[in-house]
N, C-alpha and C positions, 0 to 999 in steps of 0.2 A: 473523606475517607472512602476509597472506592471498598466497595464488597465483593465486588465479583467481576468477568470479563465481561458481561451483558451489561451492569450497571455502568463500567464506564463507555460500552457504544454508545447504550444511548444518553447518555450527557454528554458526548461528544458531539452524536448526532445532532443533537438540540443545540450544540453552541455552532456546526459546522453551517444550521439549515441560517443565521442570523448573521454569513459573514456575507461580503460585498462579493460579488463573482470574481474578482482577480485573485483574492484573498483566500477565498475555496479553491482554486486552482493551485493557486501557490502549495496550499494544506498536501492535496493529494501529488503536486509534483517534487513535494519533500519525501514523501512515504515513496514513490514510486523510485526514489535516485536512494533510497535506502536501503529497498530490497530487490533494485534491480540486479544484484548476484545473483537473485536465485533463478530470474529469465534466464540471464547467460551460464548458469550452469546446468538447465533444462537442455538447451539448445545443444552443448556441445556433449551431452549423457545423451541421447532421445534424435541428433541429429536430425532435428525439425523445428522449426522457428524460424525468425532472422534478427539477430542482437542489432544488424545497421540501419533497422527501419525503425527499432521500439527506441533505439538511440538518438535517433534523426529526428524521432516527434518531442522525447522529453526536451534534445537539447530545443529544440522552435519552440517550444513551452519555454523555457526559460528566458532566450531571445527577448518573445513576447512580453514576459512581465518585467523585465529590464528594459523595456521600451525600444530596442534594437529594432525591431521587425514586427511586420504583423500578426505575426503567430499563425499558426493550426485554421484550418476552412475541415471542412464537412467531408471532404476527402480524406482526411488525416482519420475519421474517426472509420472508414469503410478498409485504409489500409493496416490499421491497428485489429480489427476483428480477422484480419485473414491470416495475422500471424499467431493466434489465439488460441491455445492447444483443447482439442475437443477431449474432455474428460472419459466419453466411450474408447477412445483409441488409445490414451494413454494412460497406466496407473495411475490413481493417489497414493502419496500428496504431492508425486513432483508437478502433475498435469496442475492442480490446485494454486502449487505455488506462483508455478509462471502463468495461470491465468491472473492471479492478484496482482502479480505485477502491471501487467496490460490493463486492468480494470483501472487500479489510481490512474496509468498514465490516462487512458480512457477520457474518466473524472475529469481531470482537469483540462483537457481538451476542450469537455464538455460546458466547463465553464466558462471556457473565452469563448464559447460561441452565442450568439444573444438567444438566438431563439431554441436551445435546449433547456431542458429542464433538471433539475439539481436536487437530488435527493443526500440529507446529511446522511440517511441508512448508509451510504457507501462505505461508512469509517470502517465498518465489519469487514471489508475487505484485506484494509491497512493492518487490522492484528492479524488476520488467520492465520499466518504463516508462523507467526511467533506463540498463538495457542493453537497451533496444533502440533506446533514441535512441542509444547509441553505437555500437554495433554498423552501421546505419544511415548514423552520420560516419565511421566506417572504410574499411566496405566499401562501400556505397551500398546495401547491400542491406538488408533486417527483420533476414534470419535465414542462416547459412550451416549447411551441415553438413561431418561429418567431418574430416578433419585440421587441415580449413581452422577449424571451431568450436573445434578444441581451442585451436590458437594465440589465438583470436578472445578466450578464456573469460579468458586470462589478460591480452589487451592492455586489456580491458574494462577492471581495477580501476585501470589505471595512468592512464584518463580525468580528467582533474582533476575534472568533475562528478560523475561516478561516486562514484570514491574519495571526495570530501564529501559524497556520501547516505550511504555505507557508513560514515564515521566517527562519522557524527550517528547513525544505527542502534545501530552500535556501544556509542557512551558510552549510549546509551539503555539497551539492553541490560543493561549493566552497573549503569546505576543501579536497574533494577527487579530485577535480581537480586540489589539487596546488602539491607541491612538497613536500611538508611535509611528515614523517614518522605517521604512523596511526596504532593506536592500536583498535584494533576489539572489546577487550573485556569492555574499556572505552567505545565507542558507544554504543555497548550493553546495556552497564548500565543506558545509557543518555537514550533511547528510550524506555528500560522498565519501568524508573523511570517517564517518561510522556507520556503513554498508554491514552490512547483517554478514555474517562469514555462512556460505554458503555447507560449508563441513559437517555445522552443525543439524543440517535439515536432512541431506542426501545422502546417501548410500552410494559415495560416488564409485565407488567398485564395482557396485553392481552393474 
């Protein structure tokens, strides 16, 4: 039973820091093809980004763990930080959003490369988007703090939206961590086919 949105990062975190490097990648290049909506519709609000370079790296991540090609070099992680929107220049949450996108893809870069190093804290990335649209529907605000966040931490997972990003995580989770054979291009399809509706985060009028 999760309690809160903290308790399931970090049991997330702790199950992401024990998978094998391809398997971590994979993790964050599912989150990243889930809510890359909310990149592409940073870009075309804010008229700053590029959807064909964050699109160019997840599709060579994918490539990659389908054994097509060799994936992502060290280049890929210098061209990913320069489409990266700087939070001083652009509001939250949309600067936020499209940062979490680039971060999973980031991730999982990061993990096909040998000599980076891999932190499970990343998972925190893969919710914010979906607690801080709720957080957002509760209280009207992004972000609360103190006693008021504690209460906030746990009404979060009881969000019907929430709770089914956390579920689909979840079984994810579980399926990279068993023994099973895993096909890249099936997840792909699963995480394209239920991409976050971008409607829901932005204020696309504005």
């Amino acid at each position: 039973m999760i309690e809160s949105i903290e308790d399931w990062i970090q049991r997330t975190s702790d199950r992401l820091a024990n998978l094998p490097r391809s398997r971590f990648s994979l993790w964050f290049a599912y989150v990243a093809e889930r809510i890359m909506p909310l990149y592409e519709t940073f870009v075309r609000k804010h008229s700053w980004g590029d959807t064909h370079v964050l699109r160019q790296e997840l599709d060579g991540i994918w490539l990659a763990l389908g054994g097509v090609s060799t994936g992502p070099n060290a280049e890929s992680l210098a061209r990913l930080e320069l489409i990266c929107p700087d939070g001083e220049f652009f509001d939250s949450p949309d600067s936020t959003y499209a940062q979490d996108v680039v971060i999973c893809v980031d991730a999982s870069v990061r993990a096909l490369l040998a000599n980076e190093k891999l932190e499970g804290e990343w998972s925190e990335f893969a919710v914010e988007p979906v607690r801080t649209m709720a957080c957002e529907r509760i209280t009207g605000y992004l972000s609360v703090e103190g006693e008021e966040r504690t209460q906030l931490e746990t009404q979060i997972v009881k969000n019907l939206d929430v709770a089914a990003f956390l579920a689909d995580l979840g079984d994810l989770t579980d399926l990279l961590a068993s023994d099973e054979d895993i096909d890249p291009e099936l997840l792909r399809r699963r995480a394209n086919k239920n991409q976050l509706n971008p409607c829901q985060y932005f204020d696309v009028n504005s």
